[in-house]
C-alpha positions as CSV (number, residue, x, y, z in Angstrom):
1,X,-14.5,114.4,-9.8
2,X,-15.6,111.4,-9.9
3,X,-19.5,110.8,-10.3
4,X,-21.1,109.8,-7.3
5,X,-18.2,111.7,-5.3
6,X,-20.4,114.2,-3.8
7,X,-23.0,113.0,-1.6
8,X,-26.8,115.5,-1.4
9,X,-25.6,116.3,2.1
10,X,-22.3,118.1,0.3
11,X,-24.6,120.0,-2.3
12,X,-25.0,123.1,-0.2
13,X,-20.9,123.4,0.2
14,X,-21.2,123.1,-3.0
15,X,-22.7,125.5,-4.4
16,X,-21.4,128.0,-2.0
17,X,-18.3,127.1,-3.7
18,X,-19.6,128.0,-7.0
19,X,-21.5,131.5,-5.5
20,X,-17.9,132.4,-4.1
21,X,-16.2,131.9,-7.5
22,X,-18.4,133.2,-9.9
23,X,-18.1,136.4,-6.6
24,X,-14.2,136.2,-7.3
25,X,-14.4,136.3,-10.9
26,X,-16.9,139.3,-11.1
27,X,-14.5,141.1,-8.7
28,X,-11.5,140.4,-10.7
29,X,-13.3,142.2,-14.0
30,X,-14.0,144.7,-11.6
31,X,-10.8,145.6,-10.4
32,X,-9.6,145.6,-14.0
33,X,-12.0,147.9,-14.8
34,X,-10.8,150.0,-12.0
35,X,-7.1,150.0,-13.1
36,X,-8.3,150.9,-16.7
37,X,-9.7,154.5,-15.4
38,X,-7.4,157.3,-15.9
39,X,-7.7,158.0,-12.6
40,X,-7.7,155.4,-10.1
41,X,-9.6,155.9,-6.6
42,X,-7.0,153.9,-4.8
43,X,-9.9,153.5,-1.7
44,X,-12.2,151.8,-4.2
45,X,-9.4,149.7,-5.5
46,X,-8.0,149.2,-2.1
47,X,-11.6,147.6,-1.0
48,X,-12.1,145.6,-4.4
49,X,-8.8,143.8,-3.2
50,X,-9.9,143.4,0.2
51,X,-13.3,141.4,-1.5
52,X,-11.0,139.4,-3.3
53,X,-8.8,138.5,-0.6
54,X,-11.7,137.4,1.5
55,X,-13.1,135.4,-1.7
56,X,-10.3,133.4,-2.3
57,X,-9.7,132.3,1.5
58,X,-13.6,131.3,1.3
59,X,-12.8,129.6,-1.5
60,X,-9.8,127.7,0.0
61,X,-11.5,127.4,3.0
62,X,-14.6,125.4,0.9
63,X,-12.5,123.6,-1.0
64,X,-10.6,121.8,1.8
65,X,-13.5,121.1,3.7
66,X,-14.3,118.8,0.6
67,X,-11.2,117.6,-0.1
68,X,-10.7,119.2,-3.7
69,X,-7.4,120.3,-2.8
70,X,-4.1,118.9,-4.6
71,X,-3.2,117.6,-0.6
72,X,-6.0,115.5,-1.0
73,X,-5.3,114.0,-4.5
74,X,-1.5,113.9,-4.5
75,X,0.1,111.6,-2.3
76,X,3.0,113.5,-0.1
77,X,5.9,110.8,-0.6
78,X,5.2,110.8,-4.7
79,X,3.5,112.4,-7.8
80,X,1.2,109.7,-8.3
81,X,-2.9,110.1,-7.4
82,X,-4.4,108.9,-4.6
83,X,-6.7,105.7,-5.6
84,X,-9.9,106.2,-6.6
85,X,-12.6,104.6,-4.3
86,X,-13.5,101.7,-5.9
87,X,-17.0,100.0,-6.4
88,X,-18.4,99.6,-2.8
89,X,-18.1,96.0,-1.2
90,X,-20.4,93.8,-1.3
91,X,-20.2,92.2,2.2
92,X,-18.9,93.7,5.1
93,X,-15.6,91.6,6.1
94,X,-16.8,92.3,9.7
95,X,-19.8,89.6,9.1
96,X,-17.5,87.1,6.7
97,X,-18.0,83.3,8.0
98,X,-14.2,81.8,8.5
């Protein structure tokens, strides 16, 4: 992103972002340890997936809240970007003298 796109008050979002996919990753070397075992305990591997399930929908669920989805870059009736915010205004065209 952009620097300057996330504001202090977005900081704690975001690092629950980051704690939920470093969680995801570290469950996905689990459950590939798992399958490597001879024998698999399916109930073990059955609650690894659950974890990552839940994981990923956090992680969706985080990153739509701040808008880091492709739905939020992409416009729907193209393949171009959305703009990019440009430099703020310097007056407010609310207070401009016509």
């Amino acid at each position: 992103m952009q620097p300057g796109y996330f504001a202090g008050s977005h900081y704690a979002s975001l690092k629950q972002l980051c704690r939920h996919a470093v969680e995801a990753r570290h469950t996905s070397k689990l459950i590939e340890a798992c399958l490597k075992q001879k024998k698999t305990d399916i109930k073990q591997y059955t609650r690894l997936l659950t974890l990552q399930r839940q994981e990923s929908a956090m992680i969706i669920r985080l990153m739509q809240s701040m808008r880091l989805t492709h739905q939020a870059i992409y416009r729907a009736d193209s393949t171009k970007q959305r703009p990019a915010l440009g430099p703020p205004l310097l007056f407010k065209p609310w207070n401009r003298q016509q």
